[in-house]
ZABA-942128 format. One record per residue: residue in three letters; residue number from 1; x, y, z of N, C-alpha, C, CB in turn. Coordinates in steps of 0.001 Angstrom, whole numbers, plus 500000, padded with zeros to 6 digits. Atoms other than C-alpha are relative to their C-alpha. Glycine has a CB too. Layout:
N
residuo ALA num NUM n.X X n.Y Y n.Z Z ca.X X ca.Y Y ca.Z Z c.X X c.Y Y c.Z Z cb.X X cb.Y Y cb.Z Z
...
***
This chain:
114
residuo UNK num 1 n.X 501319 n.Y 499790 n.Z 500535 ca.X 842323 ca.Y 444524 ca.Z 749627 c.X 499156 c.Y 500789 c.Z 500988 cb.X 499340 cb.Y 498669 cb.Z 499665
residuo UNK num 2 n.X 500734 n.Y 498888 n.Z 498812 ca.X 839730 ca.Y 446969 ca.Z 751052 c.X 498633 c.Y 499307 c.Z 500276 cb.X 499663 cb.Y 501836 cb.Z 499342
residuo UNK num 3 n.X 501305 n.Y 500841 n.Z 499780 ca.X 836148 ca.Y 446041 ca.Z 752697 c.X 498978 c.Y 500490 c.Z 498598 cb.X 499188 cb.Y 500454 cb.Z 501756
residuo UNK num 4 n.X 501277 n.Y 500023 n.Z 501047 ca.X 832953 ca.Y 445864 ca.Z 750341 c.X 498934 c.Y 500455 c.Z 501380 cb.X 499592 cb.Y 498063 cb.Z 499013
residuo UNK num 5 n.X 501176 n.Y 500001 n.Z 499521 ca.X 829825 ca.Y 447834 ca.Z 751403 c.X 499382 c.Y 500921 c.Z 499032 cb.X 499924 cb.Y 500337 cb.Z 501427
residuo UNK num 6 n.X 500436 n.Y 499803 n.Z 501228 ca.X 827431 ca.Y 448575 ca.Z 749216 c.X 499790 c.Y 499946 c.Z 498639 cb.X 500061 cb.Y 500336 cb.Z 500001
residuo UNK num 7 n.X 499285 n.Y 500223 n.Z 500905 ca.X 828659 ca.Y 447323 ca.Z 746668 c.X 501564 c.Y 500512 c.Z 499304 cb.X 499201 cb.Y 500131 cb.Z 499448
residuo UNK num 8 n.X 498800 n.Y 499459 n.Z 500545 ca.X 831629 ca.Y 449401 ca.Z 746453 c.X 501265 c.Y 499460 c.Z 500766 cb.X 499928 cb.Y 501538 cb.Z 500053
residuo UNK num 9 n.X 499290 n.Y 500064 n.Z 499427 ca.X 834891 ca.Y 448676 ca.Z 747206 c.X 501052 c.Y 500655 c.Z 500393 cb.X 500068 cb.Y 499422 cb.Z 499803
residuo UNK num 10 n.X 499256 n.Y 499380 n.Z 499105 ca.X 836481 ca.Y 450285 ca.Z 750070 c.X 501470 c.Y 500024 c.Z 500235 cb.X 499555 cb.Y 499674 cb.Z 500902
residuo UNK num 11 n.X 498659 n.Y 500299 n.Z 499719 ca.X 840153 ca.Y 451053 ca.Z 750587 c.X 500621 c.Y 500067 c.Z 498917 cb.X 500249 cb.Y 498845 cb.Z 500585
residuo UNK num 12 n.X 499219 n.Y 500226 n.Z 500749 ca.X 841260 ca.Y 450572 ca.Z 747245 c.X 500785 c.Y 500996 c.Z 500112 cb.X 499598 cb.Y 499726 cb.Z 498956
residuo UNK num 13 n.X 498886 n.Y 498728 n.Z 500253 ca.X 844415 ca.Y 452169 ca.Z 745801 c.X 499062 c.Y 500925 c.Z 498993 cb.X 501751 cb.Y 499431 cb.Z 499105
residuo UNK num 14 n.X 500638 n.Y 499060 n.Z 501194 ca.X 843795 ca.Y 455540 ca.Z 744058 c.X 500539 c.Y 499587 c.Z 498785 cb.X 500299 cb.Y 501584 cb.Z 500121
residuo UNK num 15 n.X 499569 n.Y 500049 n.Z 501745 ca.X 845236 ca.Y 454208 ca.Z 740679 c.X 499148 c.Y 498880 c.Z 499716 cb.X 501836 cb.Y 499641 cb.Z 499467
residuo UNK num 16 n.X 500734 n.Y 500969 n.Z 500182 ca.X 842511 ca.Y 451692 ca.Z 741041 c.X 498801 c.Y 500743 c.Z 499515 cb.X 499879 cb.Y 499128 cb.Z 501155
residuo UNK num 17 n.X 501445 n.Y 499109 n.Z 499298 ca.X 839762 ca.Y 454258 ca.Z 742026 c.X 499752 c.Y 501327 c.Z 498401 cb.X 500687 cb.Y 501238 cb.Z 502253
residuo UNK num 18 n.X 499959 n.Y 498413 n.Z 501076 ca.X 840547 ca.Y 456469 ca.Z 738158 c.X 501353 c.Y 500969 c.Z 500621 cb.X 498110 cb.Y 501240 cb.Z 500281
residuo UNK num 19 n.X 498619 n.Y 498683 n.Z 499770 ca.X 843878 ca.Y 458295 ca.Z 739740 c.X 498961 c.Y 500598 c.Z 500673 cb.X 500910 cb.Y 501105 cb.Z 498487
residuo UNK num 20 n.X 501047 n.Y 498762 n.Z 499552 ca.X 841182 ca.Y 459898 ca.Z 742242 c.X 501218 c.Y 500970 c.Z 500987 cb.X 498288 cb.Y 499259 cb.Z 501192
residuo UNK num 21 n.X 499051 n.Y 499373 n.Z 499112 ca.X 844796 ca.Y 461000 ca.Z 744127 c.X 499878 c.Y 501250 c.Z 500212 cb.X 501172 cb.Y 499862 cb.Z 499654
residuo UNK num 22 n.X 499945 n.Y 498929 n.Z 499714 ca.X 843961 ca.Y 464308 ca.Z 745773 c.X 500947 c.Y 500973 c.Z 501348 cb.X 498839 cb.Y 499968 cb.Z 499994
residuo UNK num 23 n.X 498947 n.Y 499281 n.Z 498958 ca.X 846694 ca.Y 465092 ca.Z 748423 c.X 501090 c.Y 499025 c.Z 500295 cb.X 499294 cb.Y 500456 cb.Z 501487
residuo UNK num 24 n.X 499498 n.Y 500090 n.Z 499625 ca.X 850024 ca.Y 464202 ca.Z 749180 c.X 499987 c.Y 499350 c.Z 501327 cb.X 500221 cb.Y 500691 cb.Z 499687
residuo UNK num 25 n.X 499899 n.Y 500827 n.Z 498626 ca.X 849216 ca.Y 463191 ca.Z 752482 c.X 499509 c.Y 498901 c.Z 499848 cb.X 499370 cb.Y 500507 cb.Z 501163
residuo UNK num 26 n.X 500109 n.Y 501015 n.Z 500348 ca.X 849326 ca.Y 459797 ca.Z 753001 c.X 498989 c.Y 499571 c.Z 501168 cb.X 501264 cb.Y 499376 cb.Z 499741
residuo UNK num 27 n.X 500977 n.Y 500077 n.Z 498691 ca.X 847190 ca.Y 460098 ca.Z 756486 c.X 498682 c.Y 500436 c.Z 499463 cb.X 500466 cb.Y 501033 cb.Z 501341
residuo UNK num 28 n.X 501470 n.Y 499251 n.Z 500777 ca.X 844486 ca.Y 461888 ca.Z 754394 c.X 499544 c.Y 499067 c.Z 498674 cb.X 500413 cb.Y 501859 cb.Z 499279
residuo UNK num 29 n.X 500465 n.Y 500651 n.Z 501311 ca.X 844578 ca.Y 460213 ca.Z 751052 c.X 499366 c.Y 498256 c.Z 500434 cb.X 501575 cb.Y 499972 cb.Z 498789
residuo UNK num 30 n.X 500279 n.Y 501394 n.Z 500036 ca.X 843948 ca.Y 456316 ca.Z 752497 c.X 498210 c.Y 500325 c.Z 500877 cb.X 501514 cb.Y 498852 cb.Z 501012
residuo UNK num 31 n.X 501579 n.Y 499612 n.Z 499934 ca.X 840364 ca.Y 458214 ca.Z 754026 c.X 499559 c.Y 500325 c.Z 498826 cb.X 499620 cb.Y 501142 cb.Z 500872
residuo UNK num 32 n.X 500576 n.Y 499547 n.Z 500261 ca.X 839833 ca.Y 460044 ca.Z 751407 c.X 499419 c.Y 498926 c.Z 498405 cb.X 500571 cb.Y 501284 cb.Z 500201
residuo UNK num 33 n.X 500523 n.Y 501305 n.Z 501321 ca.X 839642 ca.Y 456410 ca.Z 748675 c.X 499444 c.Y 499522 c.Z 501129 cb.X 501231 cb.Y 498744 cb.Z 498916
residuo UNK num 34 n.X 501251 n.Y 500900 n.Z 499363 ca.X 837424 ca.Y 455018 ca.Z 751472 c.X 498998 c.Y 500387 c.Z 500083 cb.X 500019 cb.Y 499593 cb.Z 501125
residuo UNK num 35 n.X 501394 n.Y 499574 n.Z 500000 ca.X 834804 ca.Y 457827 ca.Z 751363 c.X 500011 c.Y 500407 c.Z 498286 cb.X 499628 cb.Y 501416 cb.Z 501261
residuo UNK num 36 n.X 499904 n.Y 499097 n.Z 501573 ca.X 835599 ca.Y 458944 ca.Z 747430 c.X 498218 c.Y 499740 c.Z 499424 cb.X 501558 cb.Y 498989 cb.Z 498494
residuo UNK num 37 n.X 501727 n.Y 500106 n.Z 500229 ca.X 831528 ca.Y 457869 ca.Z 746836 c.X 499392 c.Y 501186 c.Z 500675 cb.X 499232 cb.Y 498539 cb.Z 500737
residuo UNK num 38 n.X 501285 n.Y 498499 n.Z 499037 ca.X 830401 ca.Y 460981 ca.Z 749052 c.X 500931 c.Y 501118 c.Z 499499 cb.X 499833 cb.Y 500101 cb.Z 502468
residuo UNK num 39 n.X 499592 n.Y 498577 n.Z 500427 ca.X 832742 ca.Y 463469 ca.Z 746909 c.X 498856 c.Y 501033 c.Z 499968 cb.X 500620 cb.Y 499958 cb.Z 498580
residuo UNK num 40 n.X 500850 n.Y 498704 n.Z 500379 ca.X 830772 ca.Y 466954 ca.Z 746785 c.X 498711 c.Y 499991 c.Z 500716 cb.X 499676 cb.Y 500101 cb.Z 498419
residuo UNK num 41 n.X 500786 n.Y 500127 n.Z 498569 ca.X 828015 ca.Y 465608 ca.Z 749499 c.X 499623 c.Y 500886 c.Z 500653 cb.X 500545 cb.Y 499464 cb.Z 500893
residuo UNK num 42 n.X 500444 n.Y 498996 n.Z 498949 ca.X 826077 ca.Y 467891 ca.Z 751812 c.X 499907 c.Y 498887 c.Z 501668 cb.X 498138 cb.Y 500797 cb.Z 499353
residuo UNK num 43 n.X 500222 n.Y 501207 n.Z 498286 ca.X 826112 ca.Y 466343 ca.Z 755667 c.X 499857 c.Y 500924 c.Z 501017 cb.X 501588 cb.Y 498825 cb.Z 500645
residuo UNK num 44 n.X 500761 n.Y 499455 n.Z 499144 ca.X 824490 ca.Y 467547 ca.Z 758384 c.X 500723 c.Y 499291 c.Z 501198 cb.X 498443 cb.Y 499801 cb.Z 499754
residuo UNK num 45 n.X 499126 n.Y 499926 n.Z 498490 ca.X 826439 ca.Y 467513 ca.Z 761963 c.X 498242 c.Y 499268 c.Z 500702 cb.X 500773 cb.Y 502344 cb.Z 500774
residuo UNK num 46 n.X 500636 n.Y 500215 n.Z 499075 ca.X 823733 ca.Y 465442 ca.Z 764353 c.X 500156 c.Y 498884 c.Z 500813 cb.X 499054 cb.Y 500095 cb.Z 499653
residuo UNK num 47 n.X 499884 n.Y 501452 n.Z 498962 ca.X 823259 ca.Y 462735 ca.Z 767462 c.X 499877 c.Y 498727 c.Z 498898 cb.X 498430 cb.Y 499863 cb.Z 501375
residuo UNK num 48 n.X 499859 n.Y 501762 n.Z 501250 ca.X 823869 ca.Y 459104 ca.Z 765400 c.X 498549 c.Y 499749 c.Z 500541 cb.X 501602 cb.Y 498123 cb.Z 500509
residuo UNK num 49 n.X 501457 n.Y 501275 n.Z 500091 ca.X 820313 ca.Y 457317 ca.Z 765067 c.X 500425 c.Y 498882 c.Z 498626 cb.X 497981 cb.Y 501069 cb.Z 499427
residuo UNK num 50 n.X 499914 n.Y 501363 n.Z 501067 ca.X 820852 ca.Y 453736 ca.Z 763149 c.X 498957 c.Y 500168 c.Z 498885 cb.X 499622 cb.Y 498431 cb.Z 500816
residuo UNK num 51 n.X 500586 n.Y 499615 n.Z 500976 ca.X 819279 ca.Y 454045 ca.Z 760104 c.X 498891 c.Y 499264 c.Z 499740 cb.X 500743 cb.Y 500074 cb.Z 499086
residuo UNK num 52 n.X 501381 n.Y 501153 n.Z 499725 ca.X 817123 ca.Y 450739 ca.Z 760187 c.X 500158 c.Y 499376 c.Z 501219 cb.X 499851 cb.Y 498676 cb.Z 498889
residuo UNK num 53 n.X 500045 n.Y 500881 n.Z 498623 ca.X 816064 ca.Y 448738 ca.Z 762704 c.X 501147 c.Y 498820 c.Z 500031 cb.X 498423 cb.Y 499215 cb.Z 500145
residuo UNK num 54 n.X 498721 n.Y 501243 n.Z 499915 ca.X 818058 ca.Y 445866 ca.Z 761803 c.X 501388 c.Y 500349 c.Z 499925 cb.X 499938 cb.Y 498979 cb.Z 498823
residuo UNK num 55 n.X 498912 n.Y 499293 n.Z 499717 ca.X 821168 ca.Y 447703 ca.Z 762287 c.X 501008 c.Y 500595 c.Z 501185 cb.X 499683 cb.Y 500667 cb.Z 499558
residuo UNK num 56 n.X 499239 n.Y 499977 n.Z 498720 ca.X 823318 ca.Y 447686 ca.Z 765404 c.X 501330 c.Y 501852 c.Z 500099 cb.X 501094 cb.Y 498064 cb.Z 499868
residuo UNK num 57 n.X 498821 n.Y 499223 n.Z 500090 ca.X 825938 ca.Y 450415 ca.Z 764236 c.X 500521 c.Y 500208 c.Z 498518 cb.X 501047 cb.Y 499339 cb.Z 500844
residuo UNK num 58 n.X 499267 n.Y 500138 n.Z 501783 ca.X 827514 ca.Y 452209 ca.Z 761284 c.X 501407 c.Y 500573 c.Z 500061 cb.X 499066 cb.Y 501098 cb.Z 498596
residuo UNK num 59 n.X 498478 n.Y 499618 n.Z 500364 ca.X 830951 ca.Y 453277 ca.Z 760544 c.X 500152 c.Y 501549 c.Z 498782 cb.X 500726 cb.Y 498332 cb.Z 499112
residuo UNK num 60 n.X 499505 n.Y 499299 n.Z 500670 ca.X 832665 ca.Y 456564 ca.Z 759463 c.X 500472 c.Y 499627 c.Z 498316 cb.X 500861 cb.Y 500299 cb.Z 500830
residuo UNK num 61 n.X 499432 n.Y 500789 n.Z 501322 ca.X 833094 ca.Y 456013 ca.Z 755659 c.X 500726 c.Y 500351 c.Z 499349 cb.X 499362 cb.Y 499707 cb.Z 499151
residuo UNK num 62 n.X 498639 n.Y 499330 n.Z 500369 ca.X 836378 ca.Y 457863 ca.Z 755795 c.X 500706 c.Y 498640 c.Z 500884 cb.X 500337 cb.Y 501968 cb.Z 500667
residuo UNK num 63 n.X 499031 n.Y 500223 n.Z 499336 ca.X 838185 ca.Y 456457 ca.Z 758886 c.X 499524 c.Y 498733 c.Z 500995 cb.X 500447 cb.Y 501304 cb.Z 500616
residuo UNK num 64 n.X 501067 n.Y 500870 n.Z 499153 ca.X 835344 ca.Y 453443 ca.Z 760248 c.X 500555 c.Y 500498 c.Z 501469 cb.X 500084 cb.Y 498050 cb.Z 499715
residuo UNK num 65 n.X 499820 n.Y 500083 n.Z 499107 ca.X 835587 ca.Y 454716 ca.Z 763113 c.X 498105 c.Y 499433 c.Z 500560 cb.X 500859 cb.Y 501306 cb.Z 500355
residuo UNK num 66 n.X 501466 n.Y 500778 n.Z 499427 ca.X 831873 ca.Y 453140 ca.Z 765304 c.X 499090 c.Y 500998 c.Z 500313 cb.X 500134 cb.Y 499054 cb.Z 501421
residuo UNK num 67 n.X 500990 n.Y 499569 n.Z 499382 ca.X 828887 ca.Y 454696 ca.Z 765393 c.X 498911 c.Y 499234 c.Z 500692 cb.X 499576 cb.Y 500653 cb.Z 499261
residuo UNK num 68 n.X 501309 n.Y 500441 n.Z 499285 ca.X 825793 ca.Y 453698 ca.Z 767596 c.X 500083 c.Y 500505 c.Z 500774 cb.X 499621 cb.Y 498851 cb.Z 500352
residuo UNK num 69 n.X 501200 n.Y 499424 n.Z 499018 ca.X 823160 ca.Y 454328 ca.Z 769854 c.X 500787 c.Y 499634 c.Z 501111 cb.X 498310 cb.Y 499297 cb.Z 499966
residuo UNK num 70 n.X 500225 n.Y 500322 n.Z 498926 ca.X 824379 ca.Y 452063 ca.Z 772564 c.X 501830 c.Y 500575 c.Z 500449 cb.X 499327 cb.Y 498302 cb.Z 500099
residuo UNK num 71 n.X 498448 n.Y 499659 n.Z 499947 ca.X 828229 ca.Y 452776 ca.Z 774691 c.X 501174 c.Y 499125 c.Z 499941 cb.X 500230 cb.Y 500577 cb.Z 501087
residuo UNK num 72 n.X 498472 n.Y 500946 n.Z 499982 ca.X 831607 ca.Y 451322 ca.Z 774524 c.X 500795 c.Y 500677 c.Z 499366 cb.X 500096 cb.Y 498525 cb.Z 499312
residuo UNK num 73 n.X 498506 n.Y 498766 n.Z 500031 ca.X 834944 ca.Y 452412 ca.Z 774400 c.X 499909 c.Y 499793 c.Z 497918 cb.X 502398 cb.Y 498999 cb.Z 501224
residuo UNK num 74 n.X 499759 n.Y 499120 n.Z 500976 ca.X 835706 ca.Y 454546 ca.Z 771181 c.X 498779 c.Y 499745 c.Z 499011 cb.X 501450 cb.Y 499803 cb.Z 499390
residuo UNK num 75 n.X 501129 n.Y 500065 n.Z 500935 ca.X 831906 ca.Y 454632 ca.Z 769895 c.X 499406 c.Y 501301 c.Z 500563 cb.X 498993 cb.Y 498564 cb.Z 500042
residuo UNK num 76 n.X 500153 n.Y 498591 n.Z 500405 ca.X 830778 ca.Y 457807 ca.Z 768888 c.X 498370 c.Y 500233 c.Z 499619 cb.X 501052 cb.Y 500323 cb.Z 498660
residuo UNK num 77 n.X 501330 n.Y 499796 n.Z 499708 ca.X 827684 ca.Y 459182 ca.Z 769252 c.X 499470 c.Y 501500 c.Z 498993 cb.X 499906 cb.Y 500176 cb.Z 501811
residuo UNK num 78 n.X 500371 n.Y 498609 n.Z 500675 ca.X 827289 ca.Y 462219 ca.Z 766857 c.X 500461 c.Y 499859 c.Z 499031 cb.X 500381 cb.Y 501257 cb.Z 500485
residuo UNK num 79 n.X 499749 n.Y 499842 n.Z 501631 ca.X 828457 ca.Y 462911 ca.Z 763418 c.X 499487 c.Y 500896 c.Z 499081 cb.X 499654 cb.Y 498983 cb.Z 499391
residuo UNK num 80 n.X 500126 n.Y 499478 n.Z 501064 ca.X 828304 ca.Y 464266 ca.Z 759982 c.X 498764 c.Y 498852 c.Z 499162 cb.X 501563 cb.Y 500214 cb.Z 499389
residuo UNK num 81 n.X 500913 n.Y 501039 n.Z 500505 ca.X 825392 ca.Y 462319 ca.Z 758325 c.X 499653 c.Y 500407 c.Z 498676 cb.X 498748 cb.Y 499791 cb.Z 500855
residuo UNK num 82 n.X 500639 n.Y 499536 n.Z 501382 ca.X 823993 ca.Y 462606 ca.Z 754519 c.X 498592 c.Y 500406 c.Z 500391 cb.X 499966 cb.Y 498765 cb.Z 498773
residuo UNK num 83 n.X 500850 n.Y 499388 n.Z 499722 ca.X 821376 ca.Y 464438 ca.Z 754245 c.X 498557 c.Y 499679 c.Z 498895 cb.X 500641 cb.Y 501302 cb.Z 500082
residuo UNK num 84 n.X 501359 n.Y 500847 n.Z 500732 ca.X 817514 ca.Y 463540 ca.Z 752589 c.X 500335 c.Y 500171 c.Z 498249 cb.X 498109 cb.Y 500958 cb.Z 500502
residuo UNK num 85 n.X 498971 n.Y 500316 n.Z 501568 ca.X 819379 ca.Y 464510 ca.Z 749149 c.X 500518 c.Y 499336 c.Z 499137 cb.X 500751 cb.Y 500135 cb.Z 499879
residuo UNK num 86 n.X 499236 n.Y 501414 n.Z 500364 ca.X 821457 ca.Y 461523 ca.Z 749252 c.X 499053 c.Y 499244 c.Z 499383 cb.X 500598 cb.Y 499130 cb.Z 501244
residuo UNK num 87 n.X 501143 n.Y 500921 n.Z 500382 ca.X 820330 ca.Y 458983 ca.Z 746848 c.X 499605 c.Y 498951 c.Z 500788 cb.X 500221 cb.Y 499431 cb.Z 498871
residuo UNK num 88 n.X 500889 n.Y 501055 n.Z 499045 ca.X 820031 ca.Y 456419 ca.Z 749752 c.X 499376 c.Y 500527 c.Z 501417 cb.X 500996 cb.Y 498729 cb.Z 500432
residuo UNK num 89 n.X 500862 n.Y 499013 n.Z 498986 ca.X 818441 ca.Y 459196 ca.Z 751939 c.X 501331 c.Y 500141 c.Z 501387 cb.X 498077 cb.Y 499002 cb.Z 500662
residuo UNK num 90 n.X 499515 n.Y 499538 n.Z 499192 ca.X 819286 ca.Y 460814 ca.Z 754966 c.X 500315 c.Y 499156 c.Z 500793 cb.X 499495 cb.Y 500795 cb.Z 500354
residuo UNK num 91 n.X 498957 n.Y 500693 n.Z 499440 ca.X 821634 ca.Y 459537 ca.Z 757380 c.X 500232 c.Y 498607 c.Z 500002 cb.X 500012 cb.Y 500285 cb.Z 501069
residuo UNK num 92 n.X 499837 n.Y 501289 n.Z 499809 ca.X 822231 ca.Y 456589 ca.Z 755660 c.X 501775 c.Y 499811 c.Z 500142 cb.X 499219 cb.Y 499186 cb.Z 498715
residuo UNK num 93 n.X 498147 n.Y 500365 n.Z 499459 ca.X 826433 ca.Y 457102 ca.Z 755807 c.X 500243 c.Y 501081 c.Z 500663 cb.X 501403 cb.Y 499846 cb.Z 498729
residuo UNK num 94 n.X 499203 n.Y 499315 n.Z 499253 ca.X 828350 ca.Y 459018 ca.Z 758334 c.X 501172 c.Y 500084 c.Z 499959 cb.X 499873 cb.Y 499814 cb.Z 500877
residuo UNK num 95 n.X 498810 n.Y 499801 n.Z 499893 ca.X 831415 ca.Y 460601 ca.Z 759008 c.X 500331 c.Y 500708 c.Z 501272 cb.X 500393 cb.Y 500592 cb.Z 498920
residuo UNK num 96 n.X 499594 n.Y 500057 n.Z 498951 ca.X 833158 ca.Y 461074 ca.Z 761678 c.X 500546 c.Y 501628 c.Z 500760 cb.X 500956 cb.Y 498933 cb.Z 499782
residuo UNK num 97 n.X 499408 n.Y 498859 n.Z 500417 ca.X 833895 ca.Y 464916 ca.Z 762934 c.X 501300 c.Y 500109 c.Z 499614 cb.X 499864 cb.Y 500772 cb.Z 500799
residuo UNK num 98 n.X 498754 n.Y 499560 n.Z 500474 ca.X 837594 ca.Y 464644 ca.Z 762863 c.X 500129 c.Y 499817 c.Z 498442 cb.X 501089 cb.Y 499253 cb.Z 500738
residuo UNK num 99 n.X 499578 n.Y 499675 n.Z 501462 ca.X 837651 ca.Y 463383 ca.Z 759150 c.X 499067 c.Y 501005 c.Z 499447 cb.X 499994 cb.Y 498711 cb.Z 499045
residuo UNK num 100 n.X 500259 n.Y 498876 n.Z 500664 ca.X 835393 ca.Y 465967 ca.Z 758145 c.X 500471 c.Y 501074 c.Z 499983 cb.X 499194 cb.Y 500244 cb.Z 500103
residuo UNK num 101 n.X 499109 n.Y 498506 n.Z 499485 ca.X 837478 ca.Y 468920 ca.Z 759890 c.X 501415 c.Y 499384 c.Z 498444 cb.X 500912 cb.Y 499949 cb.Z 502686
residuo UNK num 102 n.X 498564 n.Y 500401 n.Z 500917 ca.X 840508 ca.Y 467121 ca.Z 757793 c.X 499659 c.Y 500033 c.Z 498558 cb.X 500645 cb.Y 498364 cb.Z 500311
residuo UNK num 103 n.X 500669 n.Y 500358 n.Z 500976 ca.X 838631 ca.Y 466154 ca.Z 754841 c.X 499299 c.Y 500998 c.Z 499298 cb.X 499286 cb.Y 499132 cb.Z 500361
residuo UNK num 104 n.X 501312 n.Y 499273 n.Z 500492 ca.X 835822 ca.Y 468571 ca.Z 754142 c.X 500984 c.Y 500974 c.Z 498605 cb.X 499036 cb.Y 501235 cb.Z 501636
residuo UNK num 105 n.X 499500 n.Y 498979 n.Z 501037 ca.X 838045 ca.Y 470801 ca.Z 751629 c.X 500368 c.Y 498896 c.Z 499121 cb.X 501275 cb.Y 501144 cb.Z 500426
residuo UNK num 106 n.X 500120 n.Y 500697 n.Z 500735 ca.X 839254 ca.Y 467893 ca.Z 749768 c.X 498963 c.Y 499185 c.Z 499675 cb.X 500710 cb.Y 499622 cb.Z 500123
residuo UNK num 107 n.X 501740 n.Y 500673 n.Z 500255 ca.X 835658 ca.Y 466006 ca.Z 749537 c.X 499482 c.Y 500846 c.Z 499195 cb.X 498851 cb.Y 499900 cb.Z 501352
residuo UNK num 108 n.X 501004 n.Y 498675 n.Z 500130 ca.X 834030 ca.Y 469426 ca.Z 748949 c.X 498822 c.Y 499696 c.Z 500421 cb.X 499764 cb.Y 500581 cb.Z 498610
residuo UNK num 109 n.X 501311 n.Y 499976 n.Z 499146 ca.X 831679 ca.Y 468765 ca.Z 751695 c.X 499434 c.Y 501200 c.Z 500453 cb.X 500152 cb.Y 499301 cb.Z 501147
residuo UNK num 110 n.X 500474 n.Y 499193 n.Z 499111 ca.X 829430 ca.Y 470946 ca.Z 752813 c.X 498866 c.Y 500024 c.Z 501255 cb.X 499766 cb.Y 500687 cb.Z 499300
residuo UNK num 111 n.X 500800 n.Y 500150 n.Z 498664 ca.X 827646 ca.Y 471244 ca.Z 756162 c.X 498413 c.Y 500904 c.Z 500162 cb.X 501122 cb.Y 500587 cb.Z 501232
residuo UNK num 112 n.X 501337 n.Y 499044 n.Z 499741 ca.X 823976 ca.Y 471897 ca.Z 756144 c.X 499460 c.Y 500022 c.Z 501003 cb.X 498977 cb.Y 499832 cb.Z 499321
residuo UNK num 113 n.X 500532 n.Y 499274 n.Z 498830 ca.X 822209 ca.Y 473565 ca.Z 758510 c.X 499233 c.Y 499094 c.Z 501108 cb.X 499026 cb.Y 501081 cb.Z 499460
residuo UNK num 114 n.X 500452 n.Y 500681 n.Z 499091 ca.X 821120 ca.Y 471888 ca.Z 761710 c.X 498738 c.Y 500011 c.Z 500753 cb.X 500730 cb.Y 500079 cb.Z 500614
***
C-alpha cells in the first residue's frame, strides 16, 4: 500500500491509478504514480521555504526524498516547487531536481522562470 497525503493515495499501482502507465521503466514509473496529481504542472526551480509555519519539512512527491530549511544528511535544500497557479498555491509540493531531469517529459512539466 502507498502513503496518504492529501487525501490522495500515494504509490499506488498504475492499474489502480486508471492505467496512468507511461514508461516501461520500472525506476521511473513507481515516481511517476507517486507524483501523477502534478501531471502537466508548471514548477519553478528555488531555495525550499516550508510552506506553513507548522511544518518542519516536505517531501519530493515523486521520489520523497526531504526537504527543509534546517541540515542533515540527505536533506535538500532547493527544488522544483508549484507555482502560485497551483490550486493549493505556490510551493505547496516539491520535487526533487533529479526526478524532474528524469521525469519532466513524462509529467509534461514545465519550468517557469525564476
Amino acid at each position: 500500500m502507498g502513503l496518504r497525503r492529501g487525501g490522495l493515495q500515494l504509490g499506488a499501482p498504475a492499474q489502480a491509478l486508471g492505467d496512468l502507465r507511461v514508461t516501461p521503466d520500472p525506476d521511473k514509473q513507481w515516481r511517476i504514480d507517486n507524483a501523477f496529481a502534478l501531471k502537466g504542472v508548471r514548477l519553478r526551480f528555488q531555495p525550499y521555504v516550508r510552506w506553513s509555519e507548522t511544518w518542519s519539512h516536505d517531501h519530493c512527491a515523486a521520489c520523497w526524498a526531504k526537504f527543509a530549511e534546517f541540515n542533515g544528511p540527505d536533506v535538500l535544500h532547493e527544488g522544483y516547487a508549484t507555482c502560485e497557479d497551483y490550486p493549493r498555491g505556490a510551493r505547496y509540493e516539491w520535487v526533487c531536481p533529479t526526478c524532474f531531469a528524469d521525469l519532466k517529459k513524462d509529467m509534461q512539466w514545465t519550468a517557469a522562470p525564476t
